[in-house]
N, C-alpha and C positions, 0 to 999 in steps of 0.2 A: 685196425689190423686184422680183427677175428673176422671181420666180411670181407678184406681180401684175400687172406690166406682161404675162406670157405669157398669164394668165386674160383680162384688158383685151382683148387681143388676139382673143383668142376670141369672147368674149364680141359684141363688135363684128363683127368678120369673120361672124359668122351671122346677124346681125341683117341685115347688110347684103346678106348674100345672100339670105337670109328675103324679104327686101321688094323689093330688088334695085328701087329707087328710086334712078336711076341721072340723074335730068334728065331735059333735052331730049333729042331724036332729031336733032340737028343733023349729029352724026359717026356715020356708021354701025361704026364701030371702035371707039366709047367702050365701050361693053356689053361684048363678049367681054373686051378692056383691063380693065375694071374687074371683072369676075367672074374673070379668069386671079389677079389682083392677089387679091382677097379669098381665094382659094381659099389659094395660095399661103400667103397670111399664117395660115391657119386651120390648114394641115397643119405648116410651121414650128412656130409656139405648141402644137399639139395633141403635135408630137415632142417638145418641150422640157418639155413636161410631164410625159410619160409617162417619157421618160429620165430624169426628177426624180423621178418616183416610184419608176420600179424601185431605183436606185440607194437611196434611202431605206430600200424593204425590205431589198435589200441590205445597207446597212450596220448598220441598225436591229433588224431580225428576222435575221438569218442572221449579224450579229456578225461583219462583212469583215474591220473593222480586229483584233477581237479574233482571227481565224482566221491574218491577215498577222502579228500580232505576235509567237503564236508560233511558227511555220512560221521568224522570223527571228530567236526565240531574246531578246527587246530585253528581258524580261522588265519587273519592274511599271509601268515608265516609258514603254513601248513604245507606247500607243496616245496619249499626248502627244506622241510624237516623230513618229509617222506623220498624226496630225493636222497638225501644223504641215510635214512633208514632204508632202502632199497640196496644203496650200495654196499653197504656195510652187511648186507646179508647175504647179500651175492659174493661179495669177498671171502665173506667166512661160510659157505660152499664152496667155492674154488679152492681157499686154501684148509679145510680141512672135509668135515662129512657133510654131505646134505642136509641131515640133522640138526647141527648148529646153526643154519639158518631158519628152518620150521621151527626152533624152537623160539627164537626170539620172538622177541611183542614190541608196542613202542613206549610203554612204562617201564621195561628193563632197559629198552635200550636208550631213553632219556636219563634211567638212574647211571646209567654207566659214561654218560656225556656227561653229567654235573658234576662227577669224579675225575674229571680230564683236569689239564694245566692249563689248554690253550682257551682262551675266550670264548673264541667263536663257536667251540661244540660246547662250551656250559651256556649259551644262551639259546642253543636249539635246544638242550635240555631241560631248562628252566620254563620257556615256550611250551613244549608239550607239554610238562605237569603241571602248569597253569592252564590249561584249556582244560585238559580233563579234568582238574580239582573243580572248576567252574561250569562244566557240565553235567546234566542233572541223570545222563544214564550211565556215565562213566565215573563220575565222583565218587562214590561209596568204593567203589574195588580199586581205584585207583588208590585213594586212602588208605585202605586198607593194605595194600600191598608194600607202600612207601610207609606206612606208620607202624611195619614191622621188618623195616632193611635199617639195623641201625646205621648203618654208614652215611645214607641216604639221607635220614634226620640232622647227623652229626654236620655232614657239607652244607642242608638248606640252613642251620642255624647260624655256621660257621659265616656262611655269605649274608648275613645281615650286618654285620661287623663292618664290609667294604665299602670305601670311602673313594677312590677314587671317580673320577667323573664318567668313563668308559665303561664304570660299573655299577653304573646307578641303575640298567633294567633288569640286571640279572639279581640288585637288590631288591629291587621292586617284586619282582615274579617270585622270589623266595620267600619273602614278606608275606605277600600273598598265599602261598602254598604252605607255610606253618599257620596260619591263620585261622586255616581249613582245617590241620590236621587239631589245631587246638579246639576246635569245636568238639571232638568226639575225647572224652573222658580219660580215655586208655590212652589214646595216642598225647593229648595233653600233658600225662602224667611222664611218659615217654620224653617230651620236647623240657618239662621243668627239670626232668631229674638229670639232664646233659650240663656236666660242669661250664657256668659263665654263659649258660642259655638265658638269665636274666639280664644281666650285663649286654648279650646282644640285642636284645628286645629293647632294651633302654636307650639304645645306641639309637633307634628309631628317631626317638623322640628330640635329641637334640634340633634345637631351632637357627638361624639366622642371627649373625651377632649384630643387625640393624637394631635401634628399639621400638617398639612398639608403636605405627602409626593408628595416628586416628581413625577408626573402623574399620579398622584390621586384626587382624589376632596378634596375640602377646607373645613377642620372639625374647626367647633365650638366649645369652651368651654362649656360643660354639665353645670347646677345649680347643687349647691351644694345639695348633699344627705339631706335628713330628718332622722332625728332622727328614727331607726324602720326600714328605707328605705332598697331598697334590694343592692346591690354592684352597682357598678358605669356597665352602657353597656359596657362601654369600655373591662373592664376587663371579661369580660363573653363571648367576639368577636359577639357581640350585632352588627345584618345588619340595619344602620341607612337610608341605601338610600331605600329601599322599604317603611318606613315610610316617609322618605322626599319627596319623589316621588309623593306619594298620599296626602302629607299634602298642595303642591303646586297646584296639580291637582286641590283640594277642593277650595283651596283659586281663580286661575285661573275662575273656576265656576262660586264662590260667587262674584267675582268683574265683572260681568257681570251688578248688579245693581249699579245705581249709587248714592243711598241711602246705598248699602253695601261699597262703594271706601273710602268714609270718613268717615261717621258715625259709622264705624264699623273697618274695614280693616286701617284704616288712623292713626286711634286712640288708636289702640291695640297698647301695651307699648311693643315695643323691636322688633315688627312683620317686620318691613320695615327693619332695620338693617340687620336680617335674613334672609331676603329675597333676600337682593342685597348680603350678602355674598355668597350667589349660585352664583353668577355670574363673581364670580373670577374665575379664570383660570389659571396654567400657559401654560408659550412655551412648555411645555414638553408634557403638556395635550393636548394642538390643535392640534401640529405636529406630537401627535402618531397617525400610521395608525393603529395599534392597541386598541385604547381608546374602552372601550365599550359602547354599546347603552345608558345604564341605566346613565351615567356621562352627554353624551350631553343632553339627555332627561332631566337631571336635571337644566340643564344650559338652555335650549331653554326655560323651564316652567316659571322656575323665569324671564327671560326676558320678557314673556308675563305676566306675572303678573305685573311687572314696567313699561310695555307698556298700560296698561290699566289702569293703578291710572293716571300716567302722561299724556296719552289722557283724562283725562276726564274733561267736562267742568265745567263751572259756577265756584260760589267760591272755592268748593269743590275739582274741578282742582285746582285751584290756590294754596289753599292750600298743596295739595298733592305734586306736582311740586318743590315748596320750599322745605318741608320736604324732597322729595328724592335728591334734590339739595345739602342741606346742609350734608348730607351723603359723609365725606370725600373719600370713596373707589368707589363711585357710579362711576364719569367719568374716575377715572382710571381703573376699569377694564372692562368698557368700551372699554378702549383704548387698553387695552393688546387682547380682542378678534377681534378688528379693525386689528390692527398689525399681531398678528399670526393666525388668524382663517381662512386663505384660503383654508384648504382642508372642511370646515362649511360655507357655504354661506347663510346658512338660518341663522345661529347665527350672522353673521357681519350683513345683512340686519333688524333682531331685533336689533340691539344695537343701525345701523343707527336709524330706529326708536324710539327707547327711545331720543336719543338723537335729535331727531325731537321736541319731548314732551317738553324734558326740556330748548330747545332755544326759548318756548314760555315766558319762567321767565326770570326775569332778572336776579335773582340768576343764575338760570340755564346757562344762557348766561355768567357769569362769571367763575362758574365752569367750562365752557368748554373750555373758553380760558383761563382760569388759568391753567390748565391742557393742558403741554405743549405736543404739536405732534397729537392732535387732527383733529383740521382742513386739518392739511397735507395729516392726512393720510385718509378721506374722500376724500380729491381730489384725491389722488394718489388711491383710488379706483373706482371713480367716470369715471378716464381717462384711466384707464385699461382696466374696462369694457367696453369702450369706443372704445378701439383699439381693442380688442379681438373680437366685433364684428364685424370690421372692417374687420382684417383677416380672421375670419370663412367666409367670402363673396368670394365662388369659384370664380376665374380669368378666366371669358369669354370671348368671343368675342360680342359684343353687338351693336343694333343701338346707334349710337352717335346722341343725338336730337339737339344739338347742332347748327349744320350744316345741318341736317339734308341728311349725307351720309354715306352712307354703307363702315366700314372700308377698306372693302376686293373688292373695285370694280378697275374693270378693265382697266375703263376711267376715267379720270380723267378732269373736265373742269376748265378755267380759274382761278373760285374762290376758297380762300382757303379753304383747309378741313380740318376738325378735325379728327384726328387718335386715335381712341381708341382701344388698341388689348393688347394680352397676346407674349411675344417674347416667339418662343417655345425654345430657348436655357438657361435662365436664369428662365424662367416662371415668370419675371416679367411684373407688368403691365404699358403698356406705353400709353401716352395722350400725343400724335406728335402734333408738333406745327403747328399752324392753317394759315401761312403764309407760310408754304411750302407744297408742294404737298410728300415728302419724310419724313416718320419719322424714328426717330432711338433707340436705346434701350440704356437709362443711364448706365445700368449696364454690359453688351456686349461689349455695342459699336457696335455693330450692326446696319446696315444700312436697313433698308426697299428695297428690289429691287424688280425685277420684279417677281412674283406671276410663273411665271413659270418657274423661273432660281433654280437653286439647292442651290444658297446662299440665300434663303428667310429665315428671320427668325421669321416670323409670321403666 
């Protein structure tokens, strides 16, 4: 309508100067008045055109919006969210100062989409603070700006709580987006201290009421639907590990403080249960070479999150320590990642460590020796590594300090020598006895002889 009313405009405006049939000659002022006026009206519409057109090429042939989108990183959603940020800023010049548009950005005006009712603007809001939280030159001020708008905080934690199925991205991208903000200290402290922000974070973690297949990860029973509620995840093939994944991550985070370990994290009704259930495993899970990233990921996070309440001191530890103690699954599945976990060493060496944690309690210490095969099989890792380092130590020939003689000499005086050398025929290593000037190889049978005979076999 505003290019036909500008064309109209035109169009007229020359006509009427064209013919410049103006009336009577009553007012010697009409003429100039009405030709300033047409003229006026003709350069107005003839700008508004032309600025309509360039803009056009603009966007149309030179791909503006496609060049802004990715310059800011918004990737494939990016020119939806700048269309709808274009418009909303031109609206609000229209309908109020020029200023109100110069002044917006697109992190205010995502915080102010994710405060909407209607869906479709809270997932172009959650879209853009997820690109930039995930962008390495816009991450920091973007955080920053959202990690001090409480509202902001209050809605992304609020949306981890949503359950139904049309709201599983805008779950997802918020999950994500506190995740980030829980990395930095201040904003962490921020995200724990918002009443029922543990409760939502926990909400993550619910699982599939299937149980537990064969080399698959360990599903939790769902809470029973609400009245109203939408179908259970299960049956809809609802992906629970992307949310558990980040519901851990967040908790990981937060138990950084040690005002967040108990007072928060300790206390949460049901949170420690769920938590050590990630850390079951079976044999079928650790010994596939096939397992995917996203399962041990899941298992190595919860571990450090149980490594981190059970280090932590003062009574707060104490406390903590018991509680995961009294958790009848806690050291046994412990124990099944001790046992099968060696093609994972970073998971046996978490579990060593929790298990560090909890033989500070004496619960702890009884859990573990009630739970039979534990100890064992700590040593029986402790002395593997043990000997494995051993053998990876190449078989040289070496000074013996010993004695202080050169295995491989050629004279030999009075006193006894120490023989240290490699037999080339068995490639074992041998340490000749220090009473005889002749060593021999246990395993051969080989005798040491003379360095320039052809039966040497060192």
């Amino acid at each position: 309508m505003q290019v036909l009313s500008a064309l109209a405009c035109v169009v007229l405006s020359v006509m009427r100067l064209w013919k410049q049939d103006f009336g009577g000659r009553d007012s010697r002022n009409m003429r100039p008045a009405l030709l300033l006026f047409y003229t006026l009206a003709l350069v107005e519409a003839s700008l508004f055109l032309f600025e309509k057109a360039y803009w056009t090429w603009k966007v149309s042939v030179c791909k503006l919006l496609h060049q802004v989108s990715a310059e800011c990183e918004l990737g494939p959603y990016g020119l939806v969210s700048l269309k709808r940020f274009f418009y909303d800023a031109y609206s609000r010049c229209i309908a109020g100062s020029i200023f109100d548009g110069i002044k917006m950005d697109l992190v205010t005006f995502a915080e102010d989409l994710i405060l909407s009712d209607f869906l479709d603007e809270q997932i172009i809001g959650v879209r853009i603070l997820q690109q930039f939280a995930n962008s390495e030159r816009s991450a920091s001020d973007t955080l920053r700006k959202v990690g001090t708008t409480p509202r902001s905080i209050d809605r992304l934690v609020e949306m981890l709580n949503w359950k139904r199925t049309e709201e599983d991205e805008v779950r997802l991208c918020a999950a994500e987006i506190v995740s980030k903000l829980a990395s930095k200290r201040q904003n962490a402290l921020r995200v724990s201290g918002i009443p029922g922000a543990i409760e939502s974070v926990t909400s993550l973690l619910y699982t599939a009421t299937s149980p537990p297949v064969s080399g698959t990860h360990p599903q939790l029973p769902c809470a029973p639907a609400e009245h109203g509620a939408s179908p259970p995840a299960a049956s809809r093939g609802y992906d629970h590990l992307q949310f558990n994944l980040l519901g851990l991550l967040i908790l990981k985070r937060l138990a950084r403080d040690h005002d967040n370990c108990g007072g928060k994290i300790g206390n949460a009704r049901g949170l420690l249960a769920k938590v050590i259930n990630f850390t079951q495993a079976s044999r079928a899970l650790l010994q596939n070479p096939h397992v995917t990233d996203s399962q041990v990921r899941a298992m190595k996070r919860a571990l450090k999150v149980v490594k981190m309440l059970v280090s932590t001191t003062g009574s707060t530890g104490k406390a903590l320590r018991e509680s995961v103690a009294e958790n009848v699954f806690t050291v046994s599945n412990l124990r099944g990642i001790l046992r099968y976990g060696q093609q994972h060493r970073e998971l046996q060496k978490l579990a060593a460590d929790v298990l560090t944690g909890l033989a500070m309690h004496d619960s702890g210490k009884e859990a573990i020796v009630a739970t039979g095969g534990v100890v064992k099989l700590l040593l029986s890792i402790f002395f593997n590594a043990q000997d494995t380092e051993l053998v990876a130590r190449p078989a040289k020939r070496w000074r013996c300090w010993l004695w202080r003689a050169r295995p491989d000499a050629r004279r030999y005086s009075g006193r006894p020598t120490c023989w240290t050398s490699s037999c080339r025929r068995c490639r074992t290593a041998t340490h000749g006895g220090a009473s005889t000037r002749r060593g021999s190889c246990g395993t051969c049978a080989r005798t040491r002889g003379d360095s320039r005979g052809s039966g040497c076999a060192w």
